[in-house]
Short mmCIF file of the C-alpha atoms (twelve columns), coordinates in Angstrom:
data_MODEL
# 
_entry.id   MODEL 
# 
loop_
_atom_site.group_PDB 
_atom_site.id 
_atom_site.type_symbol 
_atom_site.label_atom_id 
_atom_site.label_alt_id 
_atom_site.label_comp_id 
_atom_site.label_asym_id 
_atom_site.label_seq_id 
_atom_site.Cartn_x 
_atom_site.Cartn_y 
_atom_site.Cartn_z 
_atom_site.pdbx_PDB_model_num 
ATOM 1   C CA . UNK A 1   -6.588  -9.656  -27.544 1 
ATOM 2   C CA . UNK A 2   -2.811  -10.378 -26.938 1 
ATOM 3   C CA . UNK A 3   -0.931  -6.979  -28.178 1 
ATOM 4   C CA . UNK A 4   2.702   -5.661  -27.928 1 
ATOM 5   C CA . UNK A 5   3.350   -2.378  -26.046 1 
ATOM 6   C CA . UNK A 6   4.568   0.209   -27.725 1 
ATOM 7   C CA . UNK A 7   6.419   3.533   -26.174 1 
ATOM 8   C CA . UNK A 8   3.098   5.151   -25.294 1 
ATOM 9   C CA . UNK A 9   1.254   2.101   -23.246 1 
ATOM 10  C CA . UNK A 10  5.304   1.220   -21.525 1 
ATOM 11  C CA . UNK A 11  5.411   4.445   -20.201 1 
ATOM 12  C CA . UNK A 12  2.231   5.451   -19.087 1 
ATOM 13  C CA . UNK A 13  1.322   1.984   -17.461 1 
ATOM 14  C CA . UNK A 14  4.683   0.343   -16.878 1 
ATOM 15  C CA . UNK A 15  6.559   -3.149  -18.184 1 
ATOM 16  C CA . UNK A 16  4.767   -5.874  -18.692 1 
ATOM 17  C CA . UNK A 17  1.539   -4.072  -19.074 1 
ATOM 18  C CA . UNK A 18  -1.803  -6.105  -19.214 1 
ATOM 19  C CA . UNK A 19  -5.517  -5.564  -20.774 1 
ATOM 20  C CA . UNK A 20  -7.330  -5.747  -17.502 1 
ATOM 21  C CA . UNK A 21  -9.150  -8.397  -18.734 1 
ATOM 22  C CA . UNK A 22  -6.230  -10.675 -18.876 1 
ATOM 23  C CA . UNK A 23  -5.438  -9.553  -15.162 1 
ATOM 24  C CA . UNK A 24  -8.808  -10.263 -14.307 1 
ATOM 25  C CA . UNK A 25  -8.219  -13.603 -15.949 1 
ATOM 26  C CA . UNK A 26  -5.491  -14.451 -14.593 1 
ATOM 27  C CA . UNK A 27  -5.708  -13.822 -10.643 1 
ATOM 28  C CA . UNK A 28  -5.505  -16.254 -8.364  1 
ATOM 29  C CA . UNK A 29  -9.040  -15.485 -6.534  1 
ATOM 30  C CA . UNK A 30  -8.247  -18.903 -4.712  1 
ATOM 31  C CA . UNK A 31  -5.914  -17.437 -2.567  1 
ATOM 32  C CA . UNK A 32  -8.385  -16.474 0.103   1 
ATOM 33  C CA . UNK A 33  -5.139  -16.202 2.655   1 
ATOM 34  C CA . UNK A 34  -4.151  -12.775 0.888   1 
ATOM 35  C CA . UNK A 35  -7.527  -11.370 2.492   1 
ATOM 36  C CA . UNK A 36  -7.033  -9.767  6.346   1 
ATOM 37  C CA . UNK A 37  -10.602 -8.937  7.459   1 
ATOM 38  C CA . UNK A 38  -8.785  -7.157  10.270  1 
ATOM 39  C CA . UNK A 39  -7.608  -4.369  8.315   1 
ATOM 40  C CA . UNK A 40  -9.593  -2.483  5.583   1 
ATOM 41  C CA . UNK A 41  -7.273  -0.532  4.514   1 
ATOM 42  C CA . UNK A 42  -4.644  -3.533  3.007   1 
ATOM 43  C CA . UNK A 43  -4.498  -6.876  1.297   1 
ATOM 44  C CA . UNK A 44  -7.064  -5.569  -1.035  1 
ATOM 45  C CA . UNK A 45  -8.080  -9.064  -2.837  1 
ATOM 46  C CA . UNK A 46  -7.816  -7.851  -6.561  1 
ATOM 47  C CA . UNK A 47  -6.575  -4.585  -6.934  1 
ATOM 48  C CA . UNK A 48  -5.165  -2.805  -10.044 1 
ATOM 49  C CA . UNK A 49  -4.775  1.172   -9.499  1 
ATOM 50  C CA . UNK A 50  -5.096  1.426   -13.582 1 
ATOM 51  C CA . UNK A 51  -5.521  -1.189  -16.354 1 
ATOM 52  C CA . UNK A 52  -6.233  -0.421  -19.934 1 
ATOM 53  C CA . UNK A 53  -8.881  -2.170  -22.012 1 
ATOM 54  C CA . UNK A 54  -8.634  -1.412  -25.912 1 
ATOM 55  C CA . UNK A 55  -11.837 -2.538  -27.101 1 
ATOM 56  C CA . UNK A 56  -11.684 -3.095  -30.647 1 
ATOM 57  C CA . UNK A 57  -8.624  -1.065  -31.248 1 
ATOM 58  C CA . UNK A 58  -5.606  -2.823  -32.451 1 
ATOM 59  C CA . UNK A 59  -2.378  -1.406  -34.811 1 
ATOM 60  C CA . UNK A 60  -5.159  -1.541  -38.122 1 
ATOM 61  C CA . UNK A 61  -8.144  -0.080  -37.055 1 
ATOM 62  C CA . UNK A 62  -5.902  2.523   -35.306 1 
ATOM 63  C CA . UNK A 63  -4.615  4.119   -38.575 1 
ATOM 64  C CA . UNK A 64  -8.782  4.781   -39.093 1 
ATOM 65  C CA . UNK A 65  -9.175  7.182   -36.184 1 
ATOM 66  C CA . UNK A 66  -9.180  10.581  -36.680 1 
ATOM 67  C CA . UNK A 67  -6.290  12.861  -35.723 1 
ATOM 68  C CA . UNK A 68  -8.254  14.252  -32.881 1 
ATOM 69  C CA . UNK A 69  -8.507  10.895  -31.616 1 
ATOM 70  C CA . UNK A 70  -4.590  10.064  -31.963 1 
ATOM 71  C CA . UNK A 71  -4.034  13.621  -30.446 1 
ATOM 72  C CA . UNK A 72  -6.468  12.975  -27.389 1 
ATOM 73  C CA . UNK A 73  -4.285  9.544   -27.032 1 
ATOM 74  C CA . UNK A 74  -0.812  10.731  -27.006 1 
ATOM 75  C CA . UNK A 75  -1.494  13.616  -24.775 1 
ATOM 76  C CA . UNK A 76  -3.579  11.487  -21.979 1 
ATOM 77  C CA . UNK A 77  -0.452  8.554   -22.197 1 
ATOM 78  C CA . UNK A 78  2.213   11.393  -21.397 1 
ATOM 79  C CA . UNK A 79  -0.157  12.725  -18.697 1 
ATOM 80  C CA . UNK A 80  -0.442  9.391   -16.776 1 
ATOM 81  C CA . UNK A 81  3.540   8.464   -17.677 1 
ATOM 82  C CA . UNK A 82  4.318   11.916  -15.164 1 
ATOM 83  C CA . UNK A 83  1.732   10.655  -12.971 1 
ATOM 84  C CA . UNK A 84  2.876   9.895   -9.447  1 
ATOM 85  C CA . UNK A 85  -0.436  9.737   -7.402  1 
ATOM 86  C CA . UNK A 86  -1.943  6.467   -9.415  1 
ATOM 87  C CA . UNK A 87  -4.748  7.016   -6.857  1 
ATOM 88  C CA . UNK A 88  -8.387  6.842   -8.640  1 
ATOM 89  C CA . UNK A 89  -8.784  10.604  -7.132  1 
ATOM 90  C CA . UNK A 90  -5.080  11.445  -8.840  1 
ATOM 91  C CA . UNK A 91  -6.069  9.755   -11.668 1 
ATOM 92  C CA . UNK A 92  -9.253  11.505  -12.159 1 
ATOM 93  C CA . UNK A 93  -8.016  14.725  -11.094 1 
ATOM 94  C CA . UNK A 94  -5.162  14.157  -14.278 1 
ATOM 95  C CA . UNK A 95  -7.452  13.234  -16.723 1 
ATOM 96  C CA . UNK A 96  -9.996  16.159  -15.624 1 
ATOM 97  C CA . UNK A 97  -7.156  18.845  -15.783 1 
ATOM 98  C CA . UNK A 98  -5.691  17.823  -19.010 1 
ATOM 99  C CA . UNK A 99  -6.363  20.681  -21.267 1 
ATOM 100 C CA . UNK A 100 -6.670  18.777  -24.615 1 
ATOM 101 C CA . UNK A 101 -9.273  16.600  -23.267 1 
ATOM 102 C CA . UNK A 102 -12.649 17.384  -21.679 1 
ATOM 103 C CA . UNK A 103 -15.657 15.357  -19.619 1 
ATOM 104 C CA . UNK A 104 -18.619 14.217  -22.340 1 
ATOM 105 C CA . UNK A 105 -22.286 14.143  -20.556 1 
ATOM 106 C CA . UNK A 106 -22.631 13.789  -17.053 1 
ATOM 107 C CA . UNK A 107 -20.353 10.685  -15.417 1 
ATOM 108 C CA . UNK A 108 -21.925 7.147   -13.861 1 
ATOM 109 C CA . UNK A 109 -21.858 7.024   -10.268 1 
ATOM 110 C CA . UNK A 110 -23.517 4.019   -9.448  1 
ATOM 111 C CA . UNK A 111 -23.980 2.085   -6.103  1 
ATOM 112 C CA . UNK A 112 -25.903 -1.574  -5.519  1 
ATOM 113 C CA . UNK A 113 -26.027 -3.887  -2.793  1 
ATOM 114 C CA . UNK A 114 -27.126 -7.439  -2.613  1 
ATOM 115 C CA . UNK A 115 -28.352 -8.976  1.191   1 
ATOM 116 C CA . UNK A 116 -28.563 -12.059 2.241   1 
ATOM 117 C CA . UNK A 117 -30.139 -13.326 5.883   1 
ATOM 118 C CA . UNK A 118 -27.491 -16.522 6.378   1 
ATOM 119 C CA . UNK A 119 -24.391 -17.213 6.540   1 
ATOM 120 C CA . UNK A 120 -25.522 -20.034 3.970   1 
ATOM 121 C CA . UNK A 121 -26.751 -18.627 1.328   1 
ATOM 122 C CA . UNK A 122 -22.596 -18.056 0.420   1 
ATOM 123 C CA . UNK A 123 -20.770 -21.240 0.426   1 
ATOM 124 C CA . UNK A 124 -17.725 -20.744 2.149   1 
ATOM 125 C CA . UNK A 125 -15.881 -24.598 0.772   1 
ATOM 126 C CA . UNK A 126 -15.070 -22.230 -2.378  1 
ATOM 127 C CA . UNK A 127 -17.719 -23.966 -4.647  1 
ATOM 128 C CA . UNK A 128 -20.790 -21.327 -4.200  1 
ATOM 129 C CA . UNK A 129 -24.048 -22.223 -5.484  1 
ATOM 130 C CA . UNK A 130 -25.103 -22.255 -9.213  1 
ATOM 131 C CA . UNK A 131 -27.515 -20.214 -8.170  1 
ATOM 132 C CA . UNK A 132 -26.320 -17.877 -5.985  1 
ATOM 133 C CA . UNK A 133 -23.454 -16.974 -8.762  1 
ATOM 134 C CA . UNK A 134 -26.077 -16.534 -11.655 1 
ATOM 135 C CA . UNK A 135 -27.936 -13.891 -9.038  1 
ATOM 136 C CA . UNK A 136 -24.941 -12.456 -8.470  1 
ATOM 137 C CA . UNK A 137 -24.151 -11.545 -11.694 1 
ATOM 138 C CA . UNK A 138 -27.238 -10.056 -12.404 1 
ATOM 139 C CA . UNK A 139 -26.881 -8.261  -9.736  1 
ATOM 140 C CA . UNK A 140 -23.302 -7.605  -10.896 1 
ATOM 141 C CA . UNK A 141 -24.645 -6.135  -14.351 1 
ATOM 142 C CA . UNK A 142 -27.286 -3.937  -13.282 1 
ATOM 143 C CA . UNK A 143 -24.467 -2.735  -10.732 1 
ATOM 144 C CA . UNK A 144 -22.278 -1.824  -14.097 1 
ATOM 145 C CA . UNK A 145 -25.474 -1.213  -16.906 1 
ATOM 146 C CA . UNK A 146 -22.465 -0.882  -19.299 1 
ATOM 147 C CA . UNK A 147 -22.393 -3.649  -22.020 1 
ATOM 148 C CA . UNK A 148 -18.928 -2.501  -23.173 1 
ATOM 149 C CA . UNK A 149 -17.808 -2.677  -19.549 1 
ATOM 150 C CA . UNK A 150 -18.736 -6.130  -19.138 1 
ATOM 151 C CA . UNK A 151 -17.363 -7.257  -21.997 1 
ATOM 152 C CA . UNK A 152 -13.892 -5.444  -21.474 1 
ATOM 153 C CA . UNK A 153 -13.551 -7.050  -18.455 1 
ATOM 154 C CA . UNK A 154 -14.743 -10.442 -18.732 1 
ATOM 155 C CA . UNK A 155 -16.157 -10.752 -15.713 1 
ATOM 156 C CA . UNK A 156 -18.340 -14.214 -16.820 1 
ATOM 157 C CA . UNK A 157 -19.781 -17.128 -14.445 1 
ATOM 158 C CA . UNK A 158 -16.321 -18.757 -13.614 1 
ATOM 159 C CA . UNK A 159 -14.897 -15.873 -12.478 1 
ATOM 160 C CA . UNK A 160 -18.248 -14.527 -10.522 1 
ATOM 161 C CA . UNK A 161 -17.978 -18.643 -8.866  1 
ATOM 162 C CA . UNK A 162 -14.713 -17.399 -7.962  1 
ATOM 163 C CA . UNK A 163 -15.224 -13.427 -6.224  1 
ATOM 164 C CA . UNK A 164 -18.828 -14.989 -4.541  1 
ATOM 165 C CA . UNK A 165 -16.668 -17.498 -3.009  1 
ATOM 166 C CA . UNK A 166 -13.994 -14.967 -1.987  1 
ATOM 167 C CA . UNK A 167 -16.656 -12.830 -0.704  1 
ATOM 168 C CA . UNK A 168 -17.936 -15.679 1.254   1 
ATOM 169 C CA . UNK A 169 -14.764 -16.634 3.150   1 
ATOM 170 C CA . UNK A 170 -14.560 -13.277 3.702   1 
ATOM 171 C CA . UNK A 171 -17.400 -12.959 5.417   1 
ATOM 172 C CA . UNK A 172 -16.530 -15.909 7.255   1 
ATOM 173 C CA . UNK A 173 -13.061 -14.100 8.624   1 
ATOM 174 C CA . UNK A 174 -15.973 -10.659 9.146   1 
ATOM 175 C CA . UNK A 175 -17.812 -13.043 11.445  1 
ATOM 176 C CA . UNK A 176 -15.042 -14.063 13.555  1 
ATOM 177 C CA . UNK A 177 -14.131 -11.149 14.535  1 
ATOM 178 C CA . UNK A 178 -18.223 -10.118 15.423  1 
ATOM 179 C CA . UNK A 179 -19.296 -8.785  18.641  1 
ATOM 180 C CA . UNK A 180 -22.691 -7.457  19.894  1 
ATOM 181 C CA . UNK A 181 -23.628 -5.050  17.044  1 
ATOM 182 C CA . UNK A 182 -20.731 -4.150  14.415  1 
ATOM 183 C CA . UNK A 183 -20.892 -3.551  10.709  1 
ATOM 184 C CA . UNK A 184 -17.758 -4.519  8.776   1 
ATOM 185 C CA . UNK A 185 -16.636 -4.259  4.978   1 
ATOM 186 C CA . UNK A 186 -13.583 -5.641  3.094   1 
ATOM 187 C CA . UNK A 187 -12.670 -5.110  -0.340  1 
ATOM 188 C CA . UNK A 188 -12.763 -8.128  -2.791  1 
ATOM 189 C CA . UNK A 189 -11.826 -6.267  -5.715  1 
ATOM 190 C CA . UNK A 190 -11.063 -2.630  -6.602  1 
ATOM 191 C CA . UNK A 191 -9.763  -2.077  -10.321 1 
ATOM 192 C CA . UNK A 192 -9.523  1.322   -12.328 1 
ATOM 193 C CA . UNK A 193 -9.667  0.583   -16.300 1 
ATOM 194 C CA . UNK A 194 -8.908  3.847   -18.931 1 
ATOM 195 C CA . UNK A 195 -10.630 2.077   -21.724 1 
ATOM 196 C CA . UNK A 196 -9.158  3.375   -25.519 1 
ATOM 197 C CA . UNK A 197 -11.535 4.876   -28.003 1 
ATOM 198 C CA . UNK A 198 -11.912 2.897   -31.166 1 
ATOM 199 C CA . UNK A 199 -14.582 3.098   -34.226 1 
ATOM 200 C CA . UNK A 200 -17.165 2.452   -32.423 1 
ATOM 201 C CA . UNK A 201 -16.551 4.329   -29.073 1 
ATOM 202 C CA . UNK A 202 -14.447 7.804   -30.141 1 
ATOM 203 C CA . UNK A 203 -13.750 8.545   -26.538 1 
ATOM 204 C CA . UNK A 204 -11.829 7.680   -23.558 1 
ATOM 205 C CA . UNK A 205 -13.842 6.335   -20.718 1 
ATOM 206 C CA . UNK A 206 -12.318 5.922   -17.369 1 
ATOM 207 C CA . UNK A 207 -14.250 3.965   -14.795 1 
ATOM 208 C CA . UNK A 208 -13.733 1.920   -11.331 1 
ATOM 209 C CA . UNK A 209 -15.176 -0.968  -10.278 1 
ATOM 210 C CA . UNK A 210 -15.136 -1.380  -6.588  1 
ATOM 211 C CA . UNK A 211 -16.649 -5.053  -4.592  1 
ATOM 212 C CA . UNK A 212 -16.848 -5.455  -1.157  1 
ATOM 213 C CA . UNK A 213 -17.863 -8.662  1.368   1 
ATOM 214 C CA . UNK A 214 -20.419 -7.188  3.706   1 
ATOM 215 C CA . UNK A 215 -21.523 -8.253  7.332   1 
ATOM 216 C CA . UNK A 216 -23.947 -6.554  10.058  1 
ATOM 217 C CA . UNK A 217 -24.383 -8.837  13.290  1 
ATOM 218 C CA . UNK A 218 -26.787 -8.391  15.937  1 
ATOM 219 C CA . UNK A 219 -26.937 -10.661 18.974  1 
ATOM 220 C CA . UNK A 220 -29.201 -10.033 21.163  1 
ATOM 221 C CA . UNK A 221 -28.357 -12.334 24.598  1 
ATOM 222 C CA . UNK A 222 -28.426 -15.523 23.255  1 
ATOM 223 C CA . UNK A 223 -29.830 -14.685 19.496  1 
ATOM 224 C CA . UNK A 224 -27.741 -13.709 16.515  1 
ATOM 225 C CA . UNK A 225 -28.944 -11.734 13.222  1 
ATOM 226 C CA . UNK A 226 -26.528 -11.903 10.183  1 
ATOM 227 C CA . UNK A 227 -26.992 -9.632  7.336   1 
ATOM 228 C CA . UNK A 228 -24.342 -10.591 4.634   1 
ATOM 229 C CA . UNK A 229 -23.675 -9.750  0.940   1 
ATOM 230 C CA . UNK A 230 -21.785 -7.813  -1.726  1 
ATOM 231 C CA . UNK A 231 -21.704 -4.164  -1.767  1 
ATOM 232 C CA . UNK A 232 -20.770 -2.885  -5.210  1 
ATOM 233 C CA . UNK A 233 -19.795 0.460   -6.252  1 
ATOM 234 C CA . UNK A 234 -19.524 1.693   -10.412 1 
ATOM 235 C CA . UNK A 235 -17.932 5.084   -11.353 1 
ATOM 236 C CA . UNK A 236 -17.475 6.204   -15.216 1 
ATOM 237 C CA . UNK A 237 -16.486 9.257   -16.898 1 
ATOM 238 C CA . UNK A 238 -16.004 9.309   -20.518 1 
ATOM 239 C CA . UNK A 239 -13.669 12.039  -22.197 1 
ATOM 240 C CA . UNK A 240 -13.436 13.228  -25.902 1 
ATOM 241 C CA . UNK A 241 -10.847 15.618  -27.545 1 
ATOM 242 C CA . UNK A 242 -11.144 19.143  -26.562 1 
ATOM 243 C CA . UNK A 243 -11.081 20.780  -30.511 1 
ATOM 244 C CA . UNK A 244 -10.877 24.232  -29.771 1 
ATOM 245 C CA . UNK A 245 -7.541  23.537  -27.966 1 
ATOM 246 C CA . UNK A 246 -6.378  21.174  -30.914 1 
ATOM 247 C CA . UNK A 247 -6.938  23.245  -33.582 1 
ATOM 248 C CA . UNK A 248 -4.491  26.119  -32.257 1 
ATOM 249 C CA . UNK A 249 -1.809  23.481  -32.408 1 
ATOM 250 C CA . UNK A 250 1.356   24.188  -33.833 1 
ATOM 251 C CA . UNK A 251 1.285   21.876  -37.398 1 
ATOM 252 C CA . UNK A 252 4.843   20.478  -36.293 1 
ATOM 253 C CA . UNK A 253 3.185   19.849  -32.577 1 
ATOM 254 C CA . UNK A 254 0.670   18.580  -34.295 1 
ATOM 255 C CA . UNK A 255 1.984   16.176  -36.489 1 
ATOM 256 C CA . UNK A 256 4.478   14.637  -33.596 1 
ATOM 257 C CA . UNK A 257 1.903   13.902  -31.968 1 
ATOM 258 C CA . UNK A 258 -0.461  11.897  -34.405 1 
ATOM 259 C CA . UNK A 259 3.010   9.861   -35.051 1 
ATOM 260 C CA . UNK A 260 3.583   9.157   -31.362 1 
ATOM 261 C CA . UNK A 261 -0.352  7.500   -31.414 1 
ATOM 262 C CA . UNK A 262 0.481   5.911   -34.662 1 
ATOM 263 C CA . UNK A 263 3.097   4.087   -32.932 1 
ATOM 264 C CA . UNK A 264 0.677   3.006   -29.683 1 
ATOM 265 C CA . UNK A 265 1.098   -0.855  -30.535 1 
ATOM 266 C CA . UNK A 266 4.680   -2.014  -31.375 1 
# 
């Protein structure tokens, strides 16, 4: 869905500010060159600190949420536009101190790992295996278990072709750099979403999806043992408007603020 930014979105996520699943969408995962195996703490292949996803929210069906909703929206946009540490943990730590939202149920911490015994089982030309991609992403949604997730970001076949064959040239450059016994990760993709509440989902829900390119060698003398794969990582927290906050608003305070959300979409 292809919207216009209004006020809100431009200052709590910048100019030029993209659904994540048109970031997703549009990454050059080709550029395997970006990636520097010997340093896991840079060159993160796809990283977005914080994307939003809107779901089924658009400038009509926002005039249908309730002023709760609107009020939970304007106040967690004006949080994140003051926000300086776009760090998950600072993000999290915003959205968990905000005092006119609050956490709903307990939050999704999820962790999955898929092995593999060769170095072959991931192509490395950048054209991975039919196969190996459709395990992959079923091994990619059981990692998330979130249908909404996976549809916000559009993380289908082509794209898994493209992060298994990242992941596999990374694990190439992993290899390289192999001696005796030595486990090494690198990130392949690290994104934060705040997904909006609409209809259908009447909270926020913040979440992280975090990929890494996995190796463990052993040699022994002469013999080798290769371990490689995808280590994925899920976290979620959903937040809903804290009422017994809202409803000591000021009517004025009150009011300004449904406006602001009114205006969300230019």
């Amino acid at each position: 869905m292809s919207v216009v930014a209004g006020p809100l979105l431009l200052a709590a996520f910048g100019p030029g500010v993209k659904e994540i699943a048109d970031i997703i969408s549009l990454f050059d995962f080709s550029g395997s060159i970006q990636v520097d195996v010997r340093d896991e703490k840079k060159n993160v292949y796809l990283h977005e600190d914080l994307a939003p996803s809107y779901g089924a929210l658009t400038s009509n069906t926002l005039k249908n949420l309730d002023d709760e909703l609107k009020i939970m929206i304007t106040a967690t946009m004006k949080k994140l536009a003051k926000q300086t540490d776009r760090s998950w943990e600072g993000i999290l730590s915003t959205m968990m101190q905000n005092p006119l939202i609050q956490p709903e149920g307990q939050p999704t911490v999820r962790s999955e790992m898929l092995l593999k015994d060769s170095v072959n089982d991931f192509k490395f030309d950048g054209s991975p295996d039919a196969s190996i991609v459709h395990e992959v992403q079923a091994w990619f949604q059981k990692l998330i278990g979130d249908e909404d997730v996976l549809r916000s970001t559009k993380i289908d076949l082509p794209v898994m072709a493209k992060i298994v064959a990242q992941t596999g040239a990374t694990i190439t450059g992993i290899l390289s750099m192999l001696s005796k016994h030595e486990v090494h990760s690198k990130s392949v993709v690290d994104i934060g979403v705040l997904r909006f509440p609409d209809i259908d989902h009447p909270h926020f829900k913040l979440y992280r999806i975090q990929l890494n390119a996995w190796s463990d060698c052993t040699r022994h003398l002469f013999h080798q043992v290769d371990k490689n794969g995808i280590a994925g990582t899920f976290n979620s927290y959903n937040f809903v408007p804290r009422k017994s906050v809202m409803k000591d608003m000021a009517d004025k305070a009150h009011k300004a603020a449904v406006d602001e959300a009114n205006q969300l979409f230019a």
